[in-house]
PABATOR-402434 format. One record per atom (N, C-alpha, C): x, y, z; residue in one letter. Coordinates in steps of 0.2 Angstrom, whole numbers, m for minus. Layout:
residues N
[selo [X,Y,Z],"A"]
...
//
This chain:
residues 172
[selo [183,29,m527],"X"]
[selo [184,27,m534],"X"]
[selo [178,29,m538],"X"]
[selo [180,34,m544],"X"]
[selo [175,37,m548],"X"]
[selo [170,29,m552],"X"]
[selo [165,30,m555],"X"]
[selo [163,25,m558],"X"]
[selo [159,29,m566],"X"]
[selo [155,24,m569],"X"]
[selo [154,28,m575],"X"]
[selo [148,25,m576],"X"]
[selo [143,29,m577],"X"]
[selo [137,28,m579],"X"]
[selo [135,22,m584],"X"]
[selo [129,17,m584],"X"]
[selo [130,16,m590],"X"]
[selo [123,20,m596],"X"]
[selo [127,22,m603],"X"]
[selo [124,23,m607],"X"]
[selo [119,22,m609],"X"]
[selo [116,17,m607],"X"]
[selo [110,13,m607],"X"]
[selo [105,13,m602],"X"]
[selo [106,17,m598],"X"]
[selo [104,15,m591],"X"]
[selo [96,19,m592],"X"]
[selo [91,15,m590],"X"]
[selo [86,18,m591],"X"]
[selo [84,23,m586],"X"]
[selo [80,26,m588],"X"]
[selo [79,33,m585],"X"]
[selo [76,32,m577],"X"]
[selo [72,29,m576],"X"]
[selo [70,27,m568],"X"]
[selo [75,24,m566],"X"]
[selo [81,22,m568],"X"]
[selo [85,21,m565],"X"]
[selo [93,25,m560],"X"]
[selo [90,33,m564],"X"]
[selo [94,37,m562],"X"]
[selo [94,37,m557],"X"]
[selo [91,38,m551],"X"]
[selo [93,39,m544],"X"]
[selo [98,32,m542],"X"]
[selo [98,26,m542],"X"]
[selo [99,21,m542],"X"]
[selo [107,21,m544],"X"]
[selo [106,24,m548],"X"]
[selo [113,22,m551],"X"]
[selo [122,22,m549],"X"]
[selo [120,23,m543],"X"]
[selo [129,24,m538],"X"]
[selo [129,18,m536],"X"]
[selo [122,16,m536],"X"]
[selo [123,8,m534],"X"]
[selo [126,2,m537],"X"]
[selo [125,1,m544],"X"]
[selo [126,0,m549],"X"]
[selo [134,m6,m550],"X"]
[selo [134,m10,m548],"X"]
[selo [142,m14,m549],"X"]
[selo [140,m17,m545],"X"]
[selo [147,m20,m543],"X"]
[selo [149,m25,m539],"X"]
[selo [153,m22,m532],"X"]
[selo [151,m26,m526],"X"]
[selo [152,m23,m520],"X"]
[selo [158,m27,m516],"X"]
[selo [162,m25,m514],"X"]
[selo [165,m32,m506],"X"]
[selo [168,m29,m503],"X"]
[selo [167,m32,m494],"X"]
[selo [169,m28,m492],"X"]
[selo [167,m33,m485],"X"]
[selo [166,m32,m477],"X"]
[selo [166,m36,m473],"X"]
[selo [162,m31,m466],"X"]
[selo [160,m34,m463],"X"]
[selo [156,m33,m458],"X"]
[selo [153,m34,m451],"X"]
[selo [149,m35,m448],"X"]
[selo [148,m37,m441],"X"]
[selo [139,m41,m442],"X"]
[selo [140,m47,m438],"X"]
[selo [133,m47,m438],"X"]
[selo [132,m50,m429],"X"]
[selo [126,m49,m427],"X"]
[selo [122,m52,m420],"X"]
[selo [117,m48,m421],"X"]
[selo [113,m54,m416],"X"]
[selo [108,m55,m413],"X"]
[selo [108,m57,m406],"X"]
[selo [102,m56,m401],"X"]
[selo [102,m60,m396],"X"]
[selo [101,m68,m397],"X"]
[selo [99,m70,m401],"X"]
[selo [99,m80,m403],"X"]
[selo [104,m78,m406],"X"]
[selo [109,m77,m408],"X"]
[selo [117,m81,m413],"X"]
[selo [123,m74,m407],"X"]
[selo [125,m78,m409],"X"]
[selo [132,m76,m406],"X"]
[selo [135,m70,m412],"X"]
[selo [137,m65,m409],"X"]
[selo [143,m60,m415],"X"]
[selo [148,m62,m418],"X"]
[selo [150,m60,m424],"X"]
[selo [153,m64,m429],"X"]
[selo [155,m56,m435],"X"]
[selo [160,m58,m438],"X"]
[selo [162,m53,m443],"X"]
[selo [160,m58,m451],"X"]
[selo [160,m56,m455],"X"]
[selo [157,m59,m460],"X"]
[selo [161,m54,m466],"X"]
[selo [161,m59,m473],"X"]
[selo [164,m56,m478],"X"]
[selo [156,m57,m481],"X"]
[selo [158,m52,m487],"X"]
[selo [151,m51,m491],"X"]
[selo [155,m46,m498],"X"]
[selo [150,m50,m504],"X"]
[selo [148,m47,m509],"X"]
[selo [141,m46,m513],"X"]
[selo [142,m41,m515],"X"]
[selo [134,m37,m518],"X"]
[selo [135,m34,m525],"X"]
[selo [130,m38,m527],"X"]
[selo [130,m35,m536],"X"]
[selo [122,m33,m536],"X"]
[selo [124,m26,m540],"X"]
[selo [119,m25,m543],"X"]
[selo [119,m23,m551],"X"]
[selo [115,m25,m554],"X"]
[selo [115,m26,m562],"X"]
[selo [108,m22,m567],"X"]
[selo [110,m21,m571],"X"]
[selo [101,m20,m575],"X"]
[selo [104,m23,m582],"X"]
[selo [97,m25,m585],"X"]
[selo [96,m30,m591],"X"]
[selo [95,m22,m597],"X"]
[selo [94,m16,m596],"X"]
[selo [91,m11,m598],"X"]
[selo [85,m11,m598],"X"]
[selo [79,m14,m592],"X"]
[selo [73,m14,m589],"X"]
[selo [75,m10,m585],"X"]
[selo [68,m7,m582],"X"]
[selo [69,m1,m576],"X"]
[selo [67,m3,m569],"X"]
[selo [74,m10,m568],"X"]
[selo [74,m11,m561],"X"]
[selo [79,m14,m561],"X"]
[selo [84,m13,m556],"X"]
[selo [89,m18,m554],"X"]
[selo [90,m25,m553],"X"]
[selo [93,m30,m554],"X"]
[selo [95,m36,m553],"X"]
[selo [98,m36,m545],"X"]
[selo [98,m41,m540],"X"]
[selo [103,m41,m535],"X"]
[selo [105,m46,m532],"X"]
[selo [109,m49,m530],"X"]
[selo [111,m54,m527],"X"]
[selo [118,m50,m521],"X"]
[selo [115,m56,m517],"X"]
[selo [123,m53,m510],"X"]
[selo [123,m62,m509],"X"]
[selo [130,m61,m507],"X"]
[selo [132,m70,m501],"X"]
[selo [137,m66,m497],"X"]
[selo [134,m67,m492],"X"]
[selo [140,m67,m486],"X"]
[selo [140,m75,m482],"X"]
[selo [148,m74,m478],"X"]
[selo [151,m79,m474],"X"]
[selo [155,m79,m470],"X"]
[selo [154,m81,m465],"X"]
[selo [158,m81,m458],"X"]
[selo [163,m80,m461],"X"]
[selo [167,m76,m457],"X"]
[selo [176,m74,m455],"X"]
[selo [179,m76,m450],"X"]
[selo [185,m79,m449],"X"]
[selo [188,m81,m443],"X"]
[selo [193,m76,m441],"X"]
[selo [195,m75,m437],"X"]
[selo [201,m70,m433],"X"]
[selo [204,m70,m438],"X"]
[selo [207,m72,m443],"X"]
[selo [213,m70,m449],"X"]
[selo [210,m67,m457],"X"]
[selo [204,m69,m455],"X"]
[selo [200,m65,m460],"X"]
[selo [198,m68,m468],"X"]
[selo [198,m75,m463],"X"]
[selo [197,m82,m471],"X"]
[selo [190,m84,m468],"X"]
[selo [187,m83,m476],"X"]
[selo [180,m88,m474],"X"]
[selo [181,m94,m471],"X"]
[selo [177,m96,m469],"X"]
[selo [174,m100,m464],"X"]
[selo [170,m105,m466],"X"]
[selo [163,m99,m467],"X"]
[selo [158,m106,m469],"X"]
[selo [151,m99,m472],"X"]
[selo [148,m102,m476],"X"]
[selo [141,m98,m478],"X"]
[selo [138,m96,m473],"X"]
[selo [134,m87,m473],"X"]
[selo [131,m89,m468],"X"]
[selo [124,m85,m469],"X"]
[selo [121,m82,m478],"X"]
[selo [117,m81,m480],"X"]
[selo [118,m78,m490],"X"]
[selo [113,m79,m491],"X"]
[selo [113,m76,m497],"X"]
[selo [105,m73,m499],"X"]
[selo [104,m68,m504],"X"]
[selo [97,m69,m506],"X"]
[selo [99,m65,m513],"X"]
[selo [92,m64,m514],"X"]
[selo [94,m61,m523],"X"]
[selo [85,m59,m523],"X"]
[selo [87,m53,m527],"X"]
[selo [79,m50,m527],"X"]
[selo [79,m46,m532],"X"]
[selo [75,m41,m532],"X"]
[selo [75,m35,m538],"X"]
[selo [73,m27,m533],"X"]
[selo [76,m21,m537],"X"]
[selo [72,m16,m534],"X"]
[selo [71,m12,m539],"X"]
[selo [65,m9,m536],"X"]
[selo [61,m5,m541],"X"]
[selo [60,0,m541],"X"]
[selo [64,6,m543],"X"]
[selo [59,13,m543],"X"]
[selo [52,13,m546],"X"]
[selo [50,18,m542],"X"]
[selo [42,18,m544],"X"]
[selo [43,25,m545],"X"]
[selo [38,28,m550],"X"]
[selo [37,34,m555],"X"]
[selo [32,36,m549],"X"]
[selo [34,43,m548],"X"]
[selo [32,50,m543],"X"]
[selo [27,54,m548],"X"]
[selo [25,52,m553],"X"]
[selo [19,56,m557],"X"]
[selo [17,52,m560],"X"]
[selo [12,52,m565],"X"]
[selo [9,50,m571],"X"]
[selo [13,48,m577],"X"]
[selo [19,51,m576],"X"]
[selo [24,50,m583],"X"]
[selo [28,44,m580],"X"]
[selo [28,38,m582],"X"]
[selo [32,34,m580],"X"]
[selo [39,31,m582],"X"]
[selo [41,37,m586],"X"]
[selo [48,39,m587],"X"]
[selo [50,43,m583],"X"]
[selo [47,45,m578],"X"]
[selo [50,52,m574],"X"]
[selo [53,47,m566],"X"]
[selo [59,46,m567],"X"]
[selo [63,44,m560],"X"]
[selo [57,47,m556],"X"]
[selo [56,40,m550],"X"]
[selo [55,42,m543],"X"]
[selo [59,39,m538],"X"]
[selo [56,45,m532],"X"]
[selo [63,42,m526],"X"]
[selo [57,37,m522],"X"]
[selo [52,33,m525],"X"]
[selo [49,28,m519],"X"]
[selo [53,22,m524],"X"]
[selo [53,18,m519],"X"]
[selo [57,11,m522],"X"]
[selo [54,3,m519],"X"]
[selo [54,2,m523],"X"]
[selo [50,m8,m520],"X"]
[selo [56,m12,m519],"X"]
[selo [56,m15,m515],"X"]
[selo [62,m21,m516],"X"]
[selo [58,m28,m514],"X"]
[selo [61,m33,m517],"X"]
[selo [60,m39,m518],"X"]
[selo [63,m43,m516],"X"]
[selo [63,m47,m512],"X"]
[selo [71,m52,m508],"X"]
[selo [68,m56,m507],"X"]
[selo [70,m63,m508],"X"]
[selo [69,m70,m508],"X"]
[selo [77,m74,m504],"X"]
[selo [75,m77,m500],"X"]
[selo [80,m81,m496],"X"]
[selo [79,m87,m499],"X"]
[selo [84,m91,m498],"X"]
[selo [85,m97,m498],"X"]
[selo [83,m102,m493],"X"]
[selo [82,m99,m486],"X"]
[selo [78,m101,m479],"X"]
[selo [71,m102,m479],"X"]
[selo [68,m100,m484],"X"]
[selo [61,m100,m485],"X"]
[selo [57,m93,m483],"X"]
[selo [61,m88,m484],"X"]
[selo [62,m81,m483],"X"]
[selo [60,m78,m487],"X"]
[selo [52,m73,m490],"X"]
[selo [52,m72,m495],"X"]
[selo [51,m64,m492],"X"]
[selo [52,m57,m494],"X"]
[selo [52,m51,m490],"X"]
[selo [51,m44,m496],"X"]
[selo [46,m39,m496],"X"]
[selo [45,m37,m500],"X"]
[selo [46,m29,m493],"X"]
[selo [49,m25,m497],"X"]
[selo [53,m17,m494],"X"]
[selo [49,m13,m498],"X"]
[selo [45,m8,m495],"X"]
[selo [45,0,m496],"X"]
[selo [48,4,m494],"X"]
[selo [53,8,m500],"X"]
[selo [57,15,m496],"X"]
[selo [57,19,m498],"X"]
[selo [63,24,m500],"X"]
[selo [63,32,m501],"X"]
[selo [70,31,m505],"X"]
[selo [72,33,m509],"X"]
[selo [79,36,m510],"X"]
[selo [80,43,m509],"X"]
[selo [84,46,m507],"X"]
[selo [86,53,m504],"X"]
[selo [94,54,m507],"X"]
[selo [95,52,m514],"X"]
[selo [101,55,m515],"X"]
[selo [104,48,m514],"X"]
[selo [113,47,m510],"X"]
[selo [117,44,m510],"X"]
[selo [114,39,m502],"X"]
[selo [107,39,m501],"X"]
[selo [103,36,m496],"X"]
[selo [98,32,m498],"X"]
[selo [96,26,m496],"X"]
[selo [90,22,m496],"X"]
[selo [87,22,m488],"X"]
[selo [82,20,m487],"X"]
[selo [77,18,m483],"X"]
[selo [75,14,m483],"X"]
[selo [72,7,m481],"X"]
[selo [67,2,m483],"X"]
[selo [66,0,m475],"X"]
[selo [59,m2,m475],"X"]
[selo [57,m4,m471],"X"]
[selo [49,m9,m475],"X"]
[selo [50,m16,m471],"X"]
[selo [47,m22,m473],"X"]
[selo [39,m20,m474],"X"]
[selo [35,m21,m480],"X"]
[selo [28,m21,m481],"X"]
[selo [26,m27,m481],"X"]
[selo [29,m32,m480],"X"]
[selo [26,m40,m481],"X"]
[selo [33,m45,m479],"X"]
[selo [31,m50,m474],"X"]
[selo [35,m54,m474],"X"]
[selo [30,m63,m475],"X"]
[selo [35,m65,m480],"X"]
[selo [29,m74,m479],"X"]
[selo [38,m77,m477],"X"]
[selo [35,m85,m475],"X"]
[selo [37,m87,m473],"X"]
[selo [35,m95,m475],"X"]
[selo [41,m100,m478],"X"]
[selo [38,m106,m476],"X"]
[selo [37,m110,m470],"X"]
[selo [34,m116,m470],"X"]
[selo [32,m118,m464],"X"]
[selo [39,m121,m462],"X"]
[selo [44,m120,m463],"X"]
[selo [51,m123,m461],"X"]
[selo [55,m116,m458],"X"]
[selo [52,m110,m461],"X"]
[selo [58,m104,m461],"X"]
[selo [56,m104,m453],"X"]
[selo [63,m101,m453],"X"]
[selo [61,m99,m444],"X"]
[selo [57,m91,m444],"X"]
[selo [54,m90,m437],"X"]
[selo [51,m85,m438],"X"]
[selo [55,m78,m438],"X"]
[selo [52,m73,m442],"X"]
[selo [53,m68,m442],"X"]
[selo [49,m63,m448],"X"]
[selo [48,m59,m442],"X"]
[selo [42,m53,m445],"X"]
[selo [43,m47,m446],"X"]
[selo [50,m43,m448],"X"]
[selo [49,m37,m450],"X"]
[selo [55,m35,m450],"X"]
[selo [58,m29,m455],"X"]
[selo [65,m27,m456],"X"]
[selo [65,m18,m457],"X"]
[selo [71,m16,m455],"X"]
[selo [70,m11,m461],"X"]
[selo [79,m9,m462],"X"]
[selo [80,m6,m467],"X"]
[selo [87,m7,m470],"X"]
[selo [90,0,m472],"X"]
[selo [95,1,m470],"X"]
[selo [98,6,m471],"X"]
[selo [103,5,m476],"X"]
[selo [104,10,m484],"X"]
[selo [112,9,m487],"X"]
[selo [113,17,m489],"X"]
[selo [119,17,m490],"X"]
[selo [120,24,m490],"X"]
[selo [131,26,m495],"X"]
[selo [128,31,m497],"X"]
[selo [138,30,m501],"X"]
[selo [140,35,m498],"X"]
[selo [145,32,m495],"X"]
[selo [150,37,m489],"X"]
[selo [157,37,m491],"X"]
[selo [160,42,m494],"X"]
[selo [166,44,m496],"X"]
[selo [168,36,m500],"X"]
[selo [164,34,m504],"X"]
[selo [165,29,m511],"X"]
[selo [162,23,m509],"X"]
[selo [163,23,m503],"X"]
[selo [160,14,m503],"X"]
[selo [151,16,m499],"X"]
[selo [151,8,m500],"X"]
[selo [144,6,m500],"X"]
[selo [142,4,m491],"X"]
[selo [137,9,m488],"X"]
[selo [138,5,m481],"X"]
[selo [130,4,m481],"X"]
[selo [129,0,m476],"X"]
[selo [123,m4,m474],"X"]
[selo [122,m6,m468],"X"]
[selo [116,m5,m465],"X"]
[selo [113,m7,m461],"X"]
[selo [106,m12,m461],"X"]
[selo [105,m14,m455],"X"]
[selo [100,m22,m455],"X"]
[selo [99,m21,m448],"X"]
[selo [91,m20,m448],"X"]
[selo [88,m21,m441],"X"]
[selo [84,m25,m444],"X"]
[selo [82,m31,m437],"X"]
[selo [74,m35,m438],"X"]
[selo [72,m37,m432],"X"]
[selo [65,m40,m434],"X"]
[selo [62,m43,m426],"X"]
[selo [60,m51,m430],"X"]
[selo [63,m54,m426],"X"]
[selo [64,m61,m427],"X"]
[selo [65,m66,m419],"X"]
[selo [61,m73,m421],"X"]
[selo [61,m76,m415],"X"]
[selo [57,m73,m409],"X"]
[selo [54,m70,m408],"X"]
[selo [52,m68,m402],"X"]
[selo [55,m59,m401],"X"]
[selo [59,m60,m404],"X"]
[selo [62,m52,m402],"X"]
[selo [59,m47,m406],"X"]
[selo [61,m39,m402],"X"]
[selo [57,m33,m406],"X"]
[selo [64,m31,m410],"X"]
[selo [61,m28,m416],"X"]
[selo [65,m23,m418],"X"]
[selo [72,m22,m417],"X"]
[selo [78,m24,m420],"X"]
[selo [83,m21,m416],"X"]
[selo [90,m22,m421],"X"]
[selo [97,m21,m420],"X"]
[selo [101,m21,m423],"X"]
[selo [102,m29,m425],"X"]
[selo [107,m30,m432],"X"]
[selo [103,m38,m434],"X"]
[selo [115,m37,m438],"X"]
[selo [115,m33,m442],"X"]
[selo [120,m33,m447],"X"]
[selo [122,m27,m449],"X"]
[selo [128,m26,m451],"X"]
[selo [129,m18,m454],"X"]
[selo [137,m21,m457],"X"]
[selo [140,m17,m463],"X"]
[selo [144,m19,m466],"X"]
[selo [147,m14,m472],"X"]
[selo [154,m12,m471],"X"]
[selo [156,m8,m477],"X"]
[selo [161,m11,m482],"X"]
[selo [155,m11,m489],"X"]
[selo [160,m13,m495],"X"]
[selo [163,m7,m501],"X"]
[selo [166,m8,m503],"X"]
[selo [171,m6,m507],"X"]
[selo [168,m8,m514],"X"]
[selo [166,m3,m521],"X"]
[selo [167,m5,m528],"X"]
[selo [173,m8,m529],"X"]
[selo [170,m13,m532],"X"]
[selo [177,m18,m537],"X"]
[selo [177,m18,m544],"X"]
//
């Protein structure tokens, strides 16, 4: 599905910009603590004409016929190209992202963009004293013949590093 720039689109936004809409599409998730489960999900990303993205995702369990279920996460953050020189109009491929859960999950990413590629991996995790534990992520998204795919490692609970979620959505 072709899409269309927006004319507005601020300039650090330019690598950024195939991400740009609204996303749905459906997925897989496990851990060692939770059992495997398919999950539906939507992803918007937005900009106000500031030179950072707006973001929000909810996904929810799916049952064998492919009806939600029940919630089974949401967050909402922002991400930020950061400027690779001195001119601060000049698009860079380093990027900040910012995610906040609703678990008491607060999660700050450094990564790279490489074109139709992101990389993030966690520079900071806090936590409330209620969140469960968990210490570090890093996140793969990437646009493969139109749609939107993702991946999600963490180490969480006692566990290292490892496969957590991955998902391919569809622009709507």
């Amino acid at each position: 599905m072709a899409f269309q720039l927006d004319t507005d689109l601020p300039t650090p936004l330019a690598p950024l910009a195939w991400l740009i809409g609204r996303w749905e599409g459906a997925g897989v998730i496990g851990y060692p603590t939770i059992e495997e489960a398919q999950f539906g999900q939507e992803i918007e990303f937005s900009h106000d004409g500031r030179p950072f993205l707006s973001y929000v995702s909810r996904m929810w369990r799916l049952d064998d016929a492919g009806n939600q279920v029940e919630p089974l996460a949401t967050e909402t953050g922002y991400w930020r190209p950061v400027a690779t020189s001195e001119d601060p109009e000049n698009p860079g491929t380093e990027l900040e992202v910012l995610l906040v859960h609703p678990t008491g999950i607060c999660e700050i990413y450094l990564g790279r963009v490489d074109g139709p590629r992101i990389d993030l991996q966690t520079d900071l995790v806090a936590r409330t004293s209620t969140a469960k534990e968990y210490t570090a992520a890093t996140r793969l998204y990437g646009l493969v013949e139109s749609d939107l795919l993702w991946a999600l490692d963490m180490a969480a609970e006692g566990q290292p590093l490892q496969s957590h979620a991955s998902a391919r959505l569809k622009r709507v």
